[in-house]
C-alpha positions in Angstrom: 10.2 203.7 112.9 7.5 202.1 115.5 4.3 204.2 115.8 3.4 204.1 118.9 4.5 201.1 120.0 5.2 200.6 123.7 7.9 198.9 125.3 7.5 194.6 125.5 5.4 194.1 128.7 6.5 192.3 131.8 5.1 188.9 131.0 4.3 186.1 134.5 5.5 182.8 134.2 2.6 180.9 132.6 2.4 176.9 134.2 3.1 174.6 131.3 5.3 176.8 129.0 9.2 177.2 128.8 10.7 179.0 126.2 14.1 178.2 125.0 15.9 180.9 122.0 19.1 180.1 119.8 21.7 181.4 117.7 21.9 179.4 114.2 23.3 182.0 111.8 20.7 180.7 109.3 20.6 184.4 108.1 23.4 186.5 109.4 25.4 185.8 112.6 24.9 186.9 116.0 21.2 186.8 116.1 18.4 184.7 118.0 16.9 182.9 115.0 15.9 179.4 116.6 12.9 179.4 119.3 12.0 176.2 120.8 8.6 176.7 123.1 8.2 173.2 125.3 4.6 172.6 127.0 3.5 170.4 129.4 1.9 167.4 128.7 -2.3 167.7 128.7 -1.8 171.6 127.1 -4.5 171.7 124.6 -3.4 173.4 121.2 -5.1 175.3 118.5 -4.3 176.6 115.3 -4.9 178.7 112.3 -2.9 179.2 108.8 -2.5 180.8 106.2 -4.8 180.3 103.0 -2.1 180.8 100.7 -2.5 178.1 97.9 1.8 178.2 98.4 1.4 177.7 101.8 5.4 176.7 103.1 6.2 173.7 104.1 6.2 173.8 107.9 2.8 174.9 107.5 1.3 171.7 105.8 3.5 169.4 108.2 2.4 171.9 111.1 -1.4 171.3 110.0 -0.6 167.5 109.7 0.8 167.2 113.4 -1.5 169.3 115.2 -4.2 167.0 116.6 -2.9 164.0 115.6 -1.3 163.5 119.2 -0.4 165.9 121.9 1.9 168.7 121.0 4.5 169.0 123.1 7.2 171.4 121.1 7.0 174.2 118.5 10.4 174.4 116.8 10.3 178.6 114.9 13.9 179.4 112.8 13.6 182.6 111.2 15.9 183.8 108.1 14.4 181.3 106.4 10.2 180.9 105.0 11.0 177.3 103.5 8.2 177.9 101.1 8.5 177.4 97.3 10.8 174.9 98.2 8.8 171.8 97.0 9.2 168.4 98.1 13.0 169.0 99.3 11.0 171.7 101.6 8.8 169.3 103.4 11.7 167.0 103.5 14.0 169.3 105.6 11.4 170.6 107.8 10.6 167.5 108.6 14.4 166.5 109.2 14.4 169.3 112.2 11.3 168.1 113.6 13.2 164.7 113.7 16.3 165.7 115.3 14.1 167.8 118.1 12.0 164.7 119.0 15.0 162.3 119.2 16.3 164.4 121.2 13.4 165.3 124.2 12.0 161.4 123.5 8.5 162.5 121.8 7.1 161.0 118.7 7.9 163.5 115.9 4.0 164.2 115.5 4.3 165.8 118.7 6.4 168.8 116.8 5.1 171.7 115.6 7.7 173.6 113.2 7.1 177.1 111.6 9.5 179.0 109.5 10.0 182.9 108.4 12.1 184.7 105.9 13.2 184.7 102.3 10.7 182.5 100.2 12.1 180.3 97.8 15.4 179.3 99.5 16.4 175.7 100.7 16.1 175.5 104.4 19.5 175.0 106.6 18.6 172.0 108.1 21.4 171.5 110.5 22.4 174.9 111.3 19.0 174.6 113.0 19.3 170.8 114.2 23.0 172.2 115.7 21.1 174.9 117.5 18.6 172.6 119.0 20.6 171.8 122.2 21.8 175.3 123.0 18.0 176.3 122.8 17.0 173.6 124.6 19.2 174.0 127.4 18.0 177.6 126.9 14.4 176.1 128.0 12.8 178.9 131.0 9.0 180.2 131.7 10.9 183.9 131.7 12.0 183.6 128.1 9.2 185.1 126.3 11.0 188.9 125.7 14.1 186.6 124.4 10.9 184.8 122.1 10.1 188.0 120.8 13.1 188.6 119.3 13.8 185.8 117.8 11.0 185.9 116.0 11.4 189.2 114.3 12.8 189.5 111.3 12.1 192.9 109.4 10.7 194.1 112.6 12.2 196.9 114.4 10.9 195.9 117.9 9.8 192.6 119.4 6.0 192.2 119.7 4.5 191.2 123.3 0.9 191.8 124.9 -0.5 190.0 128.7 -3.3 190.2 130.6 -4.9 188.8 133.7 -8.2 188.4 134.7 -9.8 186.4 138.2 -12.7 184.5 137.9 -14.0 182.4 141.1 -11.2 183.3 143.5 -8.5 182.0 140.6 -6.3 183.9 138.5 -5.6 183.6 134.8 -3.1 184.5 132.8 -2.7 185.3 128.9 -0.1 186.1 127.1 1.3 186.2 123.3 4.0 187.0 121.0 3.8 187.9 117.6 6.1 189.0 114.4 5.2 191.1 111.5 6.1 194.2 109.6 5.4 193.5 105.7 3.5 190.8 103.5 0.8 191.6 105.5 -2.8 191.5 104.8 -3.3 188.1 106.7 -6.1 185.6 105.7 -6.0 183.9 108.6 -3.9 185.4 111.4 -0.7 186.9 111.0 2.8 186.4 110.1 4.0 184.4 113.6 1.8 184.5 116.4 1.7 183.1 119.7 -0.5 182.8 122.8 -0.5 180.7 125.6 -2.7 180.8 128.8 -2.7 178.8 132.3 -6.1 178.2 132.2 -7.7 174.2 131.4 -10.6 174.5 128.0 -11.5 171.8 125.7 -9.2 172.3 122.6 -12.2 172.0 120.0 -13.8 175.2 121.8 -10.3 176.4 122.0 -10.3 176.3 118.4 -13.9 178.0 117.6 -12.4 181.0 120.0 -9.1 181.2 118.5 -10.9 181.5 114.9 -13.4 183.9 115.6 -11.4 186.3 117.3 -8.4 185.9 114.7 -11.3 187.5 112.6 -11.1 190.5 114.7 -7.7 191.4 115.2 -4.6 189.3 112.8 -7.6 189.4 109.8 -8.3 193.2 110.3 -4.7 194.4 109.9 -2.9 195.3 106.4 0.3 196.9 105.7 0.8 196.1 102.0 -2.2 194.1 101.1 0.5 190.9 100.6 -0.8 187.3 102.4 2.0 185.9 103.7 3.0 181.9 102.8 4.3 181.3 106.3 1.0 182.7 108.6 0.6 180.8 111.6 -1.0 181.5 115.2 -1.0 179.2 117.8 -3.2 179.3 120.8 -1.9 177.3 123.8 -3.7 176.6 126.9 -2.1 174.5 129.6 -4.7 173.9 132.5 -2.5 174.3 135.3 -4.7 176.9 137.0 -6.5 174.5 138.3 -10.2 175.2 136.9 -12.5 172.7 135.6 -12.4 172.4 132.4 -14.2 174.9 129.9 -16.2 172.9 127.5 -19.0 175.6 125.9 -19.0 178.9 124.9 -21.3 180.0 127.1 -20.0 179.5 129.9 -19.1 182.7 132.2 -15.5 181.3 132.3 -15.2 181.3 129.1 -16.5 184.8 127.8 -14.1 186.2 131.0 -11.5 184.5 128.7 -12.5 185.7 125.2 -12.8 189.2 126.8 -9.2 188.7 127.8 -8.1 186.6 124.8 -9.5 189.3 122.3 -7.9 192.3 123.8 -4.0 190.0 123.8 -5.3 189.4 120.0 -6.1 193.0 118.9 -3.0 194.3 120.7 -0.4 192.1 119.2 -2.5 193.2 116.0 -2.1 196.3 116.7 1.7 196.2 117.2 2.1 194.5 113.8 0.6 197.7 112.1 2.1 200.0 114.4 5.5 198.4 113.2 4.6 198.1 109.5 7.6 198.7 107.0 8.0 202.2 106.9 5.6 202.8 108.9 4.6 206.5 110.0 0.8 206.6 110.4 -1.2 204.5 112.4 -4.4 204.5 111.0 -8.1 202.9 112.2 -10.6 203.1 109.2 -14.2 202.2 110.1 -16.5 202.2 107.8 -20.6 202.5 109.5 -23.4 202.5 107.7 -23.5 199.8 105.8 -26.6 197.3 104.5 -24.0 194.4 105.6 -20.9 193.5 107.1 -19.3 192.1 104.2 -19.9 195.7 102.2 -18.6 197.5 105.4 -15.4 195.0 105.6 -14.8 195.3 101.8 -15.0 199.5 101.4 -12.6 199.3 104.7 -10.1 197.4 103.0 -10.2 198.9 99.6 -9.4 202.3 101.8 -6.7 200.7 103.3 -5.2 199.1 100.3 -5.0 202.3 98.3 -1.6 203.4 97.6 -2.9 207.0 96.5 -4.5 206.9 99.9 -1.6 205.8 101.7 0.7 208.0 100.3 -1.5 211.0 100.9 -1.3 209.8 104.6 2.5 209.9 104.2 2.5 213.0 103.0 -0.1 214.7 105.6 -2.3 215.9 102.4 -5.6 216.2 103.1 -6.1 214.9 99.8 -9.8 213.5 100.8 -11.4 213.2 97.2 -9.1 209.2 97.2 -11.4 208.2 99.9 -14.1 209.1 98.4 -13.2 207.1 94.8 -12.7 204.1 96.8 -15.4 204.4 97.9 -17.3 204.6 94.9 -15.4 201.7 93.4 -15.1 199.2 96.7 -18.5 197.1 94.9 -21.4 198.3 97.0 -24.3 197.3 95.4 -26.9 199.5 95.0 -24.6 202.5 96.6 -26.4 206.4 97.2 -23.3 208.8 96.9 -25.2 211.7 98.3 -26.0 209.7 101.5 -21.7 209.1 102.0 -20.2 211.2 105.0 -16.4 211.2 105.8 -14.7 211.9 108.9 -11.1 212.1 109.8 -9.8 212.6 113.1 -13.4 214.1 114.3 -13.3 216.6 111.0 -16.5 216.5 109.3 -14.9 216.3 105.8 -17.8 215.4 103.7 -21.8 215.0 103.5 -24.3 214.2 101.7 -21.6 212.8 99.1 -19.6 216.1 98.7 -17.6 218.6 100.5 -19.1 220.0 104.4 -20.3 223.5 104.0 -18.0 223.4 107.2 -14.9 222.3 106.0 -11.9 224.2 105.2 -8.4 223.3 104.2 -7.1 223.6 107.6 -9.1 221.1 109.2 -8.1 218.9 106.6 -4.5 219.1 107.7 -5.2 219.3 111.1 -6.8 215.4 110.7 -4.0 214.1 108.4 -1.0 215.8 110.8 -1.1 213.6 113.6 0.4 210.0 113.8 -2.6 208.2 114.6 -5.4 208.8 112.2 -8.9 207.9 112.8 -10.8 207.5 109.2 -14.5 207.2 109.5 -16.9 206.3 106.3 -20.9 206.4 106.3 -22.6 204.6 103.6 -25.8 205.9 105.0 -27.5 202.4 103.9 -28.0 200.5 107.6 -26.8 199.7 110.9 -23.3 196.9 109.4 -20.3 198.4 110.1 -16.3 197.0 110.6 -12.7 198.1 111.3 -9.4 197.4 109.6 -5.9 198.4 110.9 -3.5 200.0 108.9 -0.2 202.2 107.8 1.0 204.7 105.3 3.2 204.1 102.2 6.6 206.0 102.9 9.7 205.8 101.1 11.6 203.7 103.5 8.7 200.8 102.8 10.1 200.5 99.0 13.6 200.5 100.2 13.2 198.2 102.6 11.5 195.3 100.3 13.6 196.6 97.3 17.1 195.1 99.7 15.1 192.7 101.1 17.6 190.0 100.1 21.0 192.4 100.3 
C-alpha cells in the first residue's frame, strides 16, 4: 500500500563494495534473509544506533567492533531482531560473526552483524552460518536491488536512493539501502540503513556527517511513534575515486558530498514513511514560528504522534480542531493561541487561533483528499522552525502488528 513510492533506482557499481544475499529460512522459506556486504580494505566506516536502553545484541557487538580495526564485512539476517535475548543473544550473534571471519580469514572484530524481526526469540545461529557460503559466493557490486530485499521484512517494497555529483573533473557516487515500515519513530537513524560512497574522507568527519544529517532525515520520520531495538545505519566510504582525502568540514569537497549525502538520507527517509504499515497518506508537518527549534521539533511530533490526528487523515476528515489541541498541549512555554495559524495543503484553515473568516468545509476536504498532505503550523513566536515525516493510522496498520507473529 506504498504511497508514492517509486520504483528501486538503477544503482552504479560503487569501487570497494560487493554485495552478496542468501536464503536461510530463518523465518519462512524461500526468501532472501541473509545479506553479506564485503568492502575493501582502507573503506572508512561510520555508524549510528539505536538509543533503546534494550538495544539487541548485534547492536552492542556491532558498536564494540566498529573502530576497533578495519571493518571489512557486515553480516544482516532478517526474521530474526535477537534482542531480549540476553547473554545467549550476544553469544549467538557473536557465533555468526565467527563462522563469517573463519571463513574470508579476517579477525572477527572486523564483522559487523545486524539483526531484524521478532524481538524476544533465540537467534538461528546456523541456519545463518549454513547460508554464509551461498551468500558469499553470491558476493557482486550489482547486488544492491537483491540487498534491498533482503532486508525487508514487513515492507511491501525494497528501499533504494543514488546520486552522483562531479567535483574537480572526478565523479562520485552515493548510494543506500534501507528497511522500515513499523516501530518507527527512530532515535538515531532508522530501522536498517545503508550507504556507501566511492569517494576517500577521514572516518571521524565521516562520522560528524553521518550524525548530523541522520538528524535530518531517519530522526524526522514516524509511523507509530515506536523506537526500534535493532536501529542501525551505516555509512561506508571506500576511497577508490581517487580524491585526496577529505579531512574537514569545510572543505568544498566535502559540503558537495553532504549536499549529496543528505538528499540519499532524506530519500531513503522518505521511502520508509511512504511505506509505513498501512500506510495511505504521506504527510509533511512543519511547524514555523517558533521561539526555538526544540519547541518547533516537539509540536511537530506531538502532531504526528496523534492517533486522533492520524485517523482523521485516514479518513479524509477535515477534522482540524486535533491539530489545534496538540498544539495547545505539545509544552510550548509561554504559548499565545490567538497568534497560531494552520494550513493544510495551501488552505488557510485557521488564524489568529481560531477558524479563517475564509474557510469553508470544502476546503477542508479538498486539503485532507489527496495522498500527500502538507500540514503547516505557525506559532507566531520567532523565526525556529522543523519538519517531521509521517503516515495515517488505517485499519490494515492494527492488522498487520496484531498477526505480526502468525
Amino acid at each position: 500500500m506504498a504511497v508514492g513510492l517509486d520504483d528501486f533506482p538503477l544503482i552504479p557499481e560503487i569501487k570497494g563494495i560487493r554485495i552478496g544475499v542468501a536464503e536461510a529460512g530463518i523465518k519462512r522459506p524461500n526468501k532472501k534473509d541473509v545479506v553479506i556486504f564485503e568492502l575493501c580494505e582502507g573503506a572508512s566506516v561510520a555508524g549510528v544506533f539505536t538509543q533503546n536502553a534494550f538495544c539487541a545484541a548485534p547492536v552492542r557487538i556491532c558498536q564494540r567492533h566498529l573502530g576497533l580495526e578495519g571493518s571489512r564485512y557486515l553480516l544482516i539476517n532478517t526474521g530474526n531482531a535477537n534482542a531480549g535475548t540476553g547473554k545467549s543473544g550476544l553469544a549467538t550473534a557473536l557465533k555468526t560473526c565467527d563462522a563469517l571471519a573463519a571463513q574470508v580469514g579476517v579477525n572477527v572484530e572486523s564483522i559487523l552483524p545486524f539483526s531484524t524481526g521478532v524481538i524476544g526469540e533465540p537467534l538461528p545461529a546456523d541456519k545463518i552460518i549454513a547460508a554464509i557460503p551461498a551468500a558469499l559466493a553470491n558476493l557482486s557490486p550489482d547486488n544492491w536491488h537483491s540487498a534491498g530485499v533482503g532486508i525487508m521484512t514487513t515492507d511491501t517494497l525494497p528501499k533504494g536512493s543514488v546520486r552522483t555529483f562531479d567535483f574537480d573533473g572526478r565523479t562520485y557516487t552515493i548510494a543506500g539501502i534501507s528497511k522500515g515500515a513499523g516501530m518507527i519513530r527512530p532515535n538515531m537513524a532508522t530501522m536498517l540503513g545503508y550507504i556507501g560512497s566511492d569517494i576517500a574522507m577521514d572516518v571521524n568527519l565521516l562520522q560528524i556527517i553521518l550524525k548530523s544529517v541522520v538528524n535530518k532525515s531517519f530522526n524526522r520520520i514516524t509511523v507509530d511513534s515506536d523506537t526500534s531495538t535493532n536501529d542501525s545505519c551505516i555509512a561506508v566510504v571506500t576511497g577508490m575515486a581517487g580524491n585526496t582525502k577529505v579531512t574537514s568540514i569545510e572543505e568544498p569537497l566535502a559540503q558537495a558530498f553532504i549536499a549529496a549525502f543528505t538528499e540519499v538520507m532524506q530519500e531513503l527517509a522518505h521511502a520508509i514513511v511512504r511505506d509505513g504499515e498501512g500506510a495511505t497518506k504521506f504527510v509533511t508537518v512543519e511547524v514555523a514560528g517558533a521561539a526555538k527549534q526544540s519547541d518547533a521539533t516537539k509540536t511537530a511530533f506531538e502532531i504526528a504522534h496523534s492517533p486522533l490526528v492520524k485517523t482523521a487523515l485516514f479518513a479524509s476528515d477535515p477534522n482540524w480542531g486535533r491539530i489545534l489541541a496538540v498544539v495547545g498541549r505539545a509544552g510550548v512555554e509561554n504559548l499565545d493561541v490567538d497568534c497560531v495559524q494552520l494550513h493544510i495543503n495551501g488552505f488557510e484553515i485557521a488564524r489568529d487561533g481560531g477558524r479563517s473568516p475564509d474557510y469553508r468545509e470544502e476546503h477542508g476536504k479538498q486539503a485532507m483528499a489527496p495522498e500527500e498532505i502538507h500540514i503547516i503550523v505557525d506559532l507566531g513566536m520567532g523565526d525556529a522552525s522543523d519538519v517531521v515525516w509521517t503516515t495515517d493510522f488505517s485499519h490494515e496498520y492494527v492488522t498487520i502488528n496484531a498477526e505480526y507473529r502468525t
